[in-house]
N, C-alpha and C positions, 0 to 999 in steps of 0.2 A: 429571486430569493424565496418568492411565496411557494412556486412548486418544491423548494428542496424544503421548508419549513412543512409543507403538507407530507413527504415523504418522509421525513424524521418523524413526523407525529403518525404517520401508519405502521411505521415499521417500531416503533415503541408501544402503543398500544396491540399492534401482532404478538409483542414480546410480553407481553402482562402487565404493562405499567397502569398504573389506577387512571380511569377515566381522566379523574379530574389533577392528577400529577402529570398528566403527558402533554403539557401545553408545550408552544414554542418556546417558552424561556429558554428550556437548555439547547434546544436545535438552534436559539440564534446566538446562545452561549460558543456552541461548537461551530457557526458561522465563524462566528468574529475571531477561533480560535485558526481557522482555515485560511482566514485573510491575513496573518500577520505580514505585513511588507518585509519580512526577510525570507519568505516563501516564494520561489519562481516556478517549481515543480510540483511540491507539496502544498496544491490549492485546491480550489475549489473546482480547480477544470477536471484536477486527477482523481477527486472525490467523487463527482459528477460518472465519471468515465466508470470509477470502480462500481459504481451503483448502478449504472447502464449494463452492466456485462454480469452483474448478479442478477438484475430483473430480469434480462432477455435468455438468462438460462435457469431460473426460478427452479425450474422443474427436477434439477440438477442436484437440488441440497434438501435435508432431512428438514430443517427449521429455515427458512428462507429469511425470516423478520429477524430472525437471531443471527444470521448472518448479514441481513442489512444494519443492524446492531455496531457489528464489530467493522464492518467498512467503514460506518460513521466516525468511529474513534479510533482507528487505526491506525491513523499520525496525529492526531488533537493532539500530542505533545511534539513538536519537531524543533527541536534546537540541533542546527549542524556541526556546533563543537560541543554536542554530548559523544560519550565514547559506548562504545560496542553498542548492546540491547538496550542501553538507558532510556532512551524516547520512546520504544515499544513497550518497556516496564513501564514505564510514567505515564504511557497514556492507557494501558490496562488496568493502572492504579485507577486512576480519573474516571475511569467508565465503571468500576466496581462503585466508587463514592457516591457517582452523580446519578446511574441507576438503579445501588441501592435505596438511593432517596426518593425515587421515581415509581418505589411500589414494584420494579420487577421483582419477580419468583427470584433466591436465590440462587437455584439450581442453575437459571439461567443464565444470571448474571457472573456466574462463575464461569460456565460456555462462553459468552464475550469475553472474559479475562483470560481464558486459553487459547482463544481465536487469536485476538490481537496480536497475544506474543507470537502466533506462528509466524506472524508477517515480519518477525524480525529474520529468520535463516528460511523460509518458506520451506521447510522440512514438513510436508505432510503423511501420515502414517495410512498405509493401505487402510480401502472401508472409511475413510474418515472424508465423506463428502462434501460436509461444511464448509472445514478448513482446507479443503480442493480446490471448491469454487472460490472461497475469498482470498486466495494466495494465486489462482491463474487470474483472478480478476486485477489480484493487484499488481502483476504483472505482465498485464496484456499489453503495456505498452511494448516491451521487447519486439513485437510480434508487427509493431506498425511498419510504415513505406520505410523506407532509407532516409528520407528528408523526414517525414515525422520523428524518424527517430534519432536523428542528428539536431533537432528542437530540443527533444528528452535532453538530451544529453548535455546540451549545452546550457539546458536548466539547470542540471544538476551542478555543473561547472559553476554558477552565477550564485549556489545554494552555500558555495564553499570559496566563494572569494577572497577568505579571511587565509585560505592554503596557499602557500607559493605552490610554486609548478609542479617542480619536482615532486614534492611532498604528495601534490595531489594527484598528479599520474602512478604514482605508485600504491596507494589507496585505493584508486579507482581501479585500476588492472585486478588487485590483490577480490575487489568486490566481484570483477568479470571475472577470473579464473572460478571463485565459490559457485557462480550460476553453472558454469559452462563445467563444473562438475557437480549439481545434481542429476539425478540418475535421470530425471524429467524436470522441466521449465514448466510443464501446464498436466495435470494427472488428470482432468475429466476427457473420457475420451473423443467427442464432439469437436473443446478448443484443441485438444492435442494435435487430432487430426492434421489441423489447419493453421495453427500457431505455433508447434514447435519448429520445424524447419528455418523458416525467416525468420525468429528470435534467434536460434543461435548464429545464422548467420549477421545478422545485426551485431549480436555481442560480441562475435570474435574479428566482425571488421571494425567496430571502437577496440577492441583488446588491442587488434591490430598497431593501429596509430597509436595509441597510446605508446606501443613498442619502439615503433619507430620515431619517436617524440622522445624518448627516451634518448635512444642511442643516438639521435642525432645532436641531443643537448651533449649529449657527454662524450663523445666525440664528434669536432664539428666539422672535420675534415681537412 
Protein backbone atom coordinates (compact mmCIF):
# COMPACT_ATOMS: atom_id res chain seq x y z
CA UNK A 1 0.00 0.00 0.00
CA UNK A 2 3.02 2.51 0.73
CA UNK A 3 3.93 2.60 -2.96
CA UNK A 4 0.23 3.29 -4.15
CA UNK A 5 -0.01 6.06 -1.12
CA UNK A 6 3.36 7.43 -2.56
CA UNK A 7 1.88 7.39 -6.12
CA UNK A 8 -1.49 9.19 -5.02
CA UNK A 9 0.66 11.73 -3.30
CA UNK A 10 2.85 12.42 -6.72
CA UNK A 11 0.25 12.45 -8.86
CA UNK A 12 -1.85 15.03 -6.57
CA UNK A 13 0.68 17.32 -5.96
CA UNK A 14 1.65 16.92 -10.18
CA UNK A 15 -1.97 18.19 -10.23
CA UNK A 16 -1.75 21.37 -7.78
CA UNK A 17 -2.89 20.09 -4.67
CA UNK A 18 -1.25 22.39 -1.79
CA UNK A 19 1.76 20.96 -0.29
CA UNK A 20 0.53 20.35 2.84
CA UNK A 21 -3.35 19.10 1.72
CA UNK A 22 -1.90 16.26 -0.42
CA UNK A 23 -1.07 13.81 2.49
CA UNK A 24 -2.31 10.18 2.33
CA UNK A 25 -5.47 10.79 4.03
CA UNK A 26 -7.57 10.62 1.00
CA UNK A 27 -5.29 8.13 -1.07
CA UNK A 28 -6.05 5.73 1.90
CA UNK A 29 -9.48 7.13 1.87
CA UNK A 30 -9.78 5.85 -1.85
CA UNK A 31 -7.78 2.66 -0.70
CA UNK A 32 -10.27 1.45 1.51
CA UNK A 33 -12.82 2.73 -1.19
CA UNK A 34 -11.09 0.19 -3.77
CA UNK A 35 -11.09 -2.78 -1.15
CA UNK A 36 -14.74 -2.94 -0.62
CA UNK A 37 -15.43 -7.00 -0.48
CA UNK A 38 -18.18 -6.68 -3.04
CA UNK A 39 -15.38 -5.89 -5.50
CA UNK A 40 -13.71 -8.86 -7.41
CA UNK A 41 -12.79 -6.93 -10.57
CA UNK A 42 -13.10 -3.44 -9.57
CA UNK A 43 -9.94 -3.54 -7.03
CA UNK A 44 -6.91 -2.61 -6.38
CA UNK A 45 -5.31 -5.06 -8.83
CA UNK A 46 -7.35 -3.11 -11.77
CA UNK A 47 -6.27 0.19 -10.30
CA UNK A 48 -2.85 -0.88 -10.00
CA UNK A 49 -2.88 -2.19 -13.81
CA UNK A 50 -4.74 1.19 -15.08
CA UNK A 51 -1.83 3.13 -13.45
CA UNK A 52 0.83 0.86 -14.93
CA UNK A 53 -0.30 1.43 -18.52
CA UNK A 54 -0.66 5.31 -18.03
CA UNK A 55 3.03 5.59 -16.48
CA UNK A 56 4.59 3.29 -18.94
CA UNK A 57 2.97 5.44 -21.74
CA UNK A 58 3.36 8.86 -19.83
CA UNK A 59 4.66 10.41 -22.80
CA UNK A 60 1.30 9.84 -24.55
CA UNK A 61 -0.93 12.48 -22.70
CA UNK A 62 -1.02 16.28 -22.43
CA UNK A 63 -1.17 16.35 -18.23
CA UNK A 64 -0.02 12.90 -17.26
CA UNK A 65 -0.71 13.69 -13.20
CA UNK A 66 -4.29 14.74 -14.27
CA UNK A 67 -4.65 11.79 -15.93
CA UNK A 68 -3.27 9.59 -12.98
CA UNK A 69 -5.87 11.83 -11.13
CA UNK A 70 -8.80 10.43 -12.82
CA UNK A 71 -7.50 6.56 -12.88
CA UNK A 72 -7.56 7.14 -9.16
CA UNK A 73 -11.21 7.88 -9.01
CA UNK A 74 -12.56 6.29 -11.77
CA UNK A 75 -14.68 3.60 -10.04
CA UNK A 76 -14.22 5.05 -6.16
CA UNK A 77 -17.86 4.77 -6.59
CA UNK A 78 -18.81 1.03 -7.69
CA UNK A 79 -22.09 -0.31 -6.61
CA UNK A 80 -23.18 -3.07 -9.28
CA UNK A 81 -26.94 -2.44 -8.95
CA UNK A 82 -26.36 1.26 -9.78
CA UNK A 83 -28.04 1.74 -13.26
CA UNK A 84 -26.60 3.21 -16.40
CA UNK A 85 -23.57 6.06 -15.69
CA UNK A 86 -24.66 6.43 -11.92
CA UNK A 87 -21.17 5.07 -10.46
CA UNK A 88 -19.01 7.18 -13.10
CA UNK A 89 -21.33 10.48 -12.06
CA UNK A 90 -20.76 9.56 -8.34
CA UNK A 91 -17.36 9.04 -8.54
CA UNK A 92 -16.65 12.37 -10.73
CA UNK A 93 -18.95 13.96 -8.11
CA UNK A 94 -16.44 12.52 -5.30
CA UNK A 95 -13.29 13.62 -6.92
CA UNK A 96 -14.60 17.27 -7.78
CA UNK A 97 -15.46 17.52 -3.52
CA UNK A 98 -12.38 15.68 -2.31
CA UNK A 99 -10.04 17.49 -4.71
CA UNK A 100 -11.63 20.60 -4.42
CA UNK A 101 -10.72 20.36 -0.74
CA UNK A 102 -7.25 19.42 -1.71
CA UNK A 103 -6.24 22.93 -3.02
CA UNK A 104 -6.43 21.67 -6.84
CA UNK A 105 -6.73 24.42 -9.50
CA UNK A 106 -10.34 24.39 -10.59
CA UNK A 107 -9.60 24.18 -14.11
CA UNK A 108 -8.30 21.01 -13.33
CA UNK A 109 -10.44 19.55 -11.22
CA UNK A 110 -13.03 20.04 -13.74
CA UNK A 111 -10.53 17.82 -16.42
CA UNK A 112 -10.93 14.94 -13.78
CA UNK A 113 -14.61 15.26 -13.60
CA UNK A 114 -14.64 14.92 -17.48
CA UNK A 115 -12.05 12.28 -17.57
CA UNK A 116 -13.92 10.01 -15.23
CA UNK A 117 -17.22 10.31 -16.94
CA UNK A 118 -15.51 9.18 -20.18
CA UNK A 119 -14.86 5.93 -18.66
CA UNK A 120 -18.45 5.49 -18.47
CA UNK A 121 -19.07 4.78 -22.84
CA UNK A 122 -15.20 5.14 -23.39
CA UNK A 123 -16.36 7.70 -26.30
CA UNK A 124 -13.17 9.52 -26.80
CA UNK A 125 -13.15 12.57 -29.16
CA UNK A 126 -10.23 12.94 -31.93
CA UNK A 127 -7.02 15.31 -30.24
CA UNK A 128 -8.27 14.43 -26.90
CA UNK A 129 -5.09 12.47 -25.58
CA UNK A 130 -5.87 12.45 -22.06
CA UNK A 131 -9.03 10.75 -22.21
CA UNK A 132 -7.28 8.19 -25.02
CA UNK A 133 -4.80 7.13 -22.76
CA UNK A 134 -7.25 6.77 -19.65
CA UNK A 135 -9.94 4.89 -21.45
CA UNK A 136 -7.35 2.38 -23.44
CA UNK A 137 -5.77 2.10 -19.95
CA UNK A 138 -8.89 1.20 -18.62
CA UNK A 139 -9.54 -1.10 -20.92
CA UNK A 140 -6.41 -2.92 -21.59
CA UNK A 141 -7.64 -5.63 -20.07
CA UNK A 142 -9.80 -6.75 -23.28
CA UNK A 143 -6.41 -7.04 -24.89
CA UNK A 144 -5.01 -9.71 -22.23
CA UNK A 145 -4.32 -13.95 -22.96
CA UNK A 146 -7.58 -15.89 -23.45
CA UNK A 147 -7.12 -17.28 -19.76
CA UNK A 148 -6.53 -13.64 -18.36
CA UNK A 149 -9.30 -12.70 -19.87
CA UNK A 150 -11.77 -15.42 -18.92
CA UNK A 151 -10.43 -14.39 -15.06
CA UNK A 152 -11.90 -10.75 -16.17
CA UNK A 153 -14.73 -12.08 -17.03
CA UNK A 154 -15.71 -14.24 -14.43
CA UNK A 155 -14.82 -11.29 -12.11
CA UNK A 156 -17.25 -9.43 -13.45
CA UNK A 157 -19.76 -12.30 -13.31
CA UNK A 158 -18.97 -12.64 -9.30
CA UNK A 159 -19.49 -8.58 -9.36
CA UNK A 160 -23.16 -9.25 -10.30
CA UNK A 161 -24.17 -12.36 -8.44
CA UNK A 162 -27.20 -10.61 -7.20
CA UNK A 163 -28.37 -11.09 -11.45
CA UNK A 164 -29.98 -14.56 -12.27
CA UNK A 165 -28.48 -15.85 -15.44
CA UNK A 166 -30.63 -14.89 -17.83
CA UNK A 167 -30.82 -11.40 -16.69
CA UNK A 168 -27.27 -11.19 -16.78
CA UNK A 169 -26.27 -12.81 -20.10
CA UNK A 170 -28.30 -10.38 -21.67
CA UNK A 171 -26.72 -7.22 -20.03
CA UNK A 172 -23.41 -8.46 -20.53
CA UNK A 173 -23.77 -9.34 -24.34
CA UNK A 174 -25.94 -5.88 -24.64
CA UNK A 175 -22.34 -4.28 -22.88
CA UNK A 176 -20.07 -6.51 -25.56
CA UNK A 177 -22.08 -5.51 -28.65
CA UNK A 178 -21.52 -1.48 -27.35
CA UNK A 179 -17.53 -2.23 -27.38
CA UNK A 180 -17.42 -4.24 -30.43
CA UNK A 181 -19.23 -1.22 -31.88
CA UNK A 182 -16.84 1.48 -31.22
CA UNK A 183 -15.23 2.63 -34.04
CA UNK A 184 -11.75 1.71 -31.98
CA UNK A 185 -11.25 -0.25 -28.51
CA UNK A 186 -7.69 1.68 -27.82
CA UNK A 187 -7.11 5.32 -30.08
CA UNK A 188 -3.36 5.84 -28.99
CA UNK A 189 -1.59 4.59 -31.89
CA UNK A 190 1.31 2.54 -29.95
CA UNK A 191 -1.72 0.34 -27.76
CA UNK A 192 -3.91 0.23 -30.94
CA UNK A 193 -1.31 -1.29 -32.75
CA UNK A 194 -1.00 -4.12 -30.49
CA UNK A 195 -4.21 -4.26 -28.46
CA UNK A 196 -6.84 -3.98 -30.75
CA UNK A 197 -6.91 -7.28 -32.61
CA UNK A 198 -6.95 -9.78 -29.59
CA UNK A 199 -9.42 -7.48 -27.59
CA UNK A 200 -11.89 -7.76 -30.09
CA UNK A 201 -11.29 -11.20 -30.53
CA UNK A 202 -11.56 -11.80 -26.78
CA UNK A 203 -14.84 -9.81 -26.77
CA UNK A 204 -16.61 -11.52 -29.54
CA UNK A 205 -15.49 -15.09 -28.08
CA UNK A 206 -17.31 -13.96 -24.51
CA UNK A 207 -20.12 -12.42 -26.93
CA UNK A 208 -19.95 -15.68 -28.27
CA UNK A 209 -20.79 -18.03 -25.38
CA UNK A 210 -22.77 -15.87 -23.94
CA UNK A 211 -24.96 -16.53 -27.26
CA UNK A 212 -24.81 -19.87 -27.02
CA UNK A 213 -25.68 -19.94 -23.20
CA UNK A 214 -28.54 -18.23 -24.33
CA UNK A 215 -29.90 -20.45 -26.81
CA UNK A 216 -29.05 -23.39 -25.25
CA UNK A 217 -31.10 -22.21 -21.88
CA UNK A 218 -34.05 -21.49 -23.97
CA UNK A 219 -33.93 -24.33 -25.96
CA UNK A 220 -32.57 -27.20 -24.36
CA UNK A 221 -32.93 -29.74 -27.01
Amino acid sequence: MVDLLERWRAAALGAGARPDAASTGAGEQLLARWREPHRHYHTLAHLTAVLDVVDQHAELADRVDVVRLAAWWHDAVYDPRAAGDANERDSAALAEDVLTGLGVPAPTVAEVHRLVLLTAGHEVAPGDADGALLCDADLAVLATSPAAYERYAAAIRREYDHVPEPAFRAGRAAVLRGLLALPALFRLPPLASRWEGPARDNVRRELAALTESATGAADPG
